[in-house]
N, C-alpha and C positions, 0 to 999 in steps of 0.2 A: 079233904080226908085227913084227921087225925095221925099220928106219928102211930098209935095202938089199933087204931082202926085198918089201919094199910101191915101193920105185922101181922094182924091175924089174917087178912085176903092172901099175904106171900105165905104165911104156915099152912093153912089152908092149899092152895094152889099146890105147896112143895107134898104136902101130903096126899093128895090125889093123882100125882104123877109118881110118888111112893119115892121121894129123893130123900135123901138126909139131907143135913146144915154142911156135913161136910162135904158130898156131893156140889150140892148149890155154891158152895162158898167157892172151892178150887175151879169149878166152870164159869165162874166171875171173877175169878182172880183175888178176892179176898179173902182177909185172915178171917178164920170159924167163927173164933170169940167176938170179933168185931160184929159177923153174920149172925149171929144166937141176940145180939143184942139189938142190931135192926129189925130183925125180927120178935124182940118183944117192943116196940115202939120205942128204943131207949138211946139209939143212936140216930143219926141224919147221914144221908147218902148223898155225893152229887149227880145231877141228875143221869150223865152217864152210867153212873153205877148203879142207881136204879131202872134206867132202862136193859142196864144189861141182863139183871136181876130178871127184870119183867118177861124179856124175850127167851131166858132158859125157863122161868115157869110158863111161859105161856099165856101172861096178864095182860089183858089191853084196859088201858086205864087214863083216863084224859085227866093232868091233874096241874095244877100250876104252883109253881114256887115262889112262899113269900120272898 
C-alpha cells in the first residue's frame, strides 16, 4: 500500500470514529504537523508508530516494510 493510499484509510478511519489530527496525534504521542502530514502520504512512520496509529483508529492492516 502506497504512502497516499494508507493516509486516506487513517483520514478515513479517523473520520468515522469523528477524532481530529489533534485527538489522534496526542493519543500517539506525536507532533499534529508531523500527523496532518502522514496522513496526507507525505511523511513515513516507524512501524511502532504506525501501529500505534492503527490500534487508536481501529485498522487492521497486514503491510510490510520496504
Amino acid at each position: 500500500m502506497g504512502d497516499k493510499q494508507l493516509g486516506k484509510v487513517i483520514k478515513e478511519a479517523r473520520n468515522k470514529l469523528g477524532l481530529t489530527q489533534k485527538e489522534v496525534s496526542e493519543k500517539a504521542g506525536v507532533n499534529m504537523n508531523w500527523f496532518a502530514r502522514f496522513e496526507r502520504g507525505e511523511e513515513n512512520a516507524s512501524q511502532e508508530t504506525r501501529d500505534t496509529i492503527f490500534k487508536i483508529l481501529k485498522i487492521k492492516i497486514s503491510y510490510s516494510v520496504d
